[in-house]
Each structure stands twice: as structure tokens, then as C-alpha cells.
N, C-alpha and C positions, 0 to 999 in steps of 0.2 A: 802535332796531333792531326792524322783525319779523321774525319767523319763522313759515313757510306751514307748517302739515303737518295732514296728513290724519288723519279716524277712525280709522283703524288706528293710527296714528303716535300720538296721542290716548290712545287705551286702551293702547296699552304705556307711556306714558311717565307715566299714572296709576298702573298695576301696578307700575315702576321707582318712585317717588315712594313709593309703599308702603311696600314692599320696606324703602327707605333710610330711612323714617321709624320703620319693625319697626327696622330695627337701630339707630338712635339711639336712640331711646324707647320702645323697649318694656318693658324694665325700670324704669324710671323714677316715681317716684311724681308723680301728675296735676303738683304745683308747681314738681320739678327737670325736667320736660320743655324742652326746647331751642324755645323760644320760635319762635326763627327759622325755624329746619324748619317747625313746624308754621303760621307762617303763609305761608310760601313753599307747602307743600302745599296750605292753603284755596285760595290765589290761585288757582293750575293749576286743582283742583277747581270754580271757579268758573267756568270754561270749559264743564264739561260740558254743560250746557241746549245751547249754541250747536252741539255736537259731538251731540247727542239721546243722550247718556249721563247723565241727571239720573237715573238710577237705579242709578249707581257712588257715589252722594255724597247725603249729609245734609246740610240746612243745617238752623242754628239763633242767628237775628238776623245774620244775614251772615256767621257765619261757616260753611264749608264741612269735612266732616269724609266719609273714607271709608266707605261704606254697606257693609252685612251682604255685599250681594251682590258689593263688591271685596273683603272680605277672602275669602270663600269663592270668589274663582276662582280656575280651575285651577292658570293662572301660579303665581299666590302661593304656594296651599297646595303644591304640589311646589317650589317652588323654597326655602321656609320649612322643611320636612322635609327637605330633602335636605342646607339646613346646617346646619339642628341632629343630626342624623345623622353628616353627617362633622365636625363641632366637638366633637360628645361624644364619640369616640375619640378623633381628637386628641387634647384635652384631657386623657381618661384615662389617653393612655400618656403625653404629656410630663408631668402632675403624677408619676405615678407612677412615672417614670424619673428623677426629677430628686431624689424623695424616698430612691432608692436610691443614685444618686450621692452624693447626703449623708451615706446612713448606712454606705457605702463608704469613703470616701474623709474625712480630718480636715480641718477648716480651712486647716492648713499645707499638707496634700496637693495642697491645690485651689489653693491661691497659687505655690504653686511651679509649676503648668503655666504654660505660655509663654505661651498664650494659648488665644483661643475655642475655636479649632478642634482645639485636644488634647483641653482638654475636651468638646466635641462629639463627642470620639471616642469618650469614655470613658461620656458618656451614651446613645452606640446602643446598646452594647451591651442597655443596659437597653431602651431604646423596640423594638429587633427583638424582645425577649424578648417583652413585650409587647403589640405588632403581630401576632406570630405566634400569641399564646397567643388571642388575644380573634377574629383570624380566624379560627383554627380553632372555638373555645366560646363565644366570646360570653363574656355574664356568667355561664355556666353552672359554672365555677369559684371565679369569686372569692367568695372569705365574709371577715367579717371574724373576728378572732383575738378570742379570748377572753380573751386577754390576763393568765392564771391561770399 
């Protein structure tokens, strides 16, 4: 199979390739990185000279690696901010609605609902609390307890 596509088509589908390799491997220490990705990304990458983007990519002995100037485009870094932005709320209210539900509700409590969706009932409550407090203040409430 080929597939035609253009410089423009080219340079997004290097920034999408990013993107998906930031969210595979970016926490990953160099050894547990996902082999495959990243040689599925050199390949693409490898295209660039033909596309005259040899200045989105590094090579080093044949292999191909995103250069300073793909991780710093535009695309990336807002599209990068914008989910770690909306995942760190998230995150904050589901952990912390979930750790109220526990300290709410006993073992037996939680077995005995019927199912998900009761509990899911029982856990908005907490995530609105929550939703509401951190849209209104941000972090500009929460402290932790001293625990005295």
C-alpha cells in the first residue's frame, strides 16, 4: 500500500506522532520505553529530508528522533498544556472524591449498593463538591492538615 500526502499533511501527522509518543513514553525510564512506537516514529521521521522538514528531526546512526524545534511547536505545546491542565483537575477531583467515598461509606456499605451506577451516585456528590470549590479557588484553599 502507499499512501500520497502532502507537507501540510506531513507536519501534522509528525506533531500527531509526537503527541502519541509524549503520551506513551514520556514518563518512562529510556529502557521501559515502547520499542515499537518509537521505531514506528524514527520511520515517519525519516521521511522528513523528502517533505524539506529535516529540521523537525535529529538523526543519530540512522536513527530518527523529534528535534527541539518539533517539540516546541505551537501544536504540541498547547495541545500538551491543555491535557495536562484538564487531567490534573480531573485527576484531583476523582482521587479526592473517591477518597471521601471511602471514608464515608464502610466496606459493607459499598457492597451492598447494586451497582456502578448507585455508586457513582454517591461519588458526585463528592466530585461536584469539588468541581465547584477548585473552579471557584483553584488551589487557593486547599492546605493539608496537620494532623495534631
Amino acid at each position: 500500500m502507499k499512501i500520497n500526502i502532502t507537507k501540510k499533511q506531513y507536519a501534522l501527522l509528525i506533531k500527531m506522532l509526537y503527541l502519541g509518543d509524549w503520551m506513551i513514553n514520556a514518563i518512562k525510564l529510556p529502557d521501559d520505553r515502547n520499542r515499537e512506537v518509537d521505531e514506528f516514529f524514527s520511520y515517519i521521521l525519516s521521511f522528513a529530508k523528502e517533505f524539506g522538514m529535516e529540521d523537525m528531526t535529529d538523526e543519530d546512526e540512522g536513527e530518527f528522533s523529534a528535534s527541539r524545534e518539533l517539540d516546541e511547536d505551537d501544536l504540541v505545546q498547547e495541545s500538551m498544556e491543555a491535557y495536562n491542565e484538564e487531567t490534573f483537575w480531573d485527576e484531583l477531583i476523582d482521587r479526592l472524591a473517591e477518597r471521601d467515598f471511602h471514608r464515608k461509606y464502610s466496606t459493607a456499605e459499598i457492597r451492598a449498593m447494586k451497582d456502578w451506577i448507585e455508586r457513582a451516585g454517591h461519588t458526585d456528590e463528592f466530585r461536584d463538591k469539588y468541581a465547584e470549590e477548585f473552579e471557584k479557588n483553584g488551589l487557593d484553599r486547599l492546605e493539608i492538615a496537620d494532623g495534631k
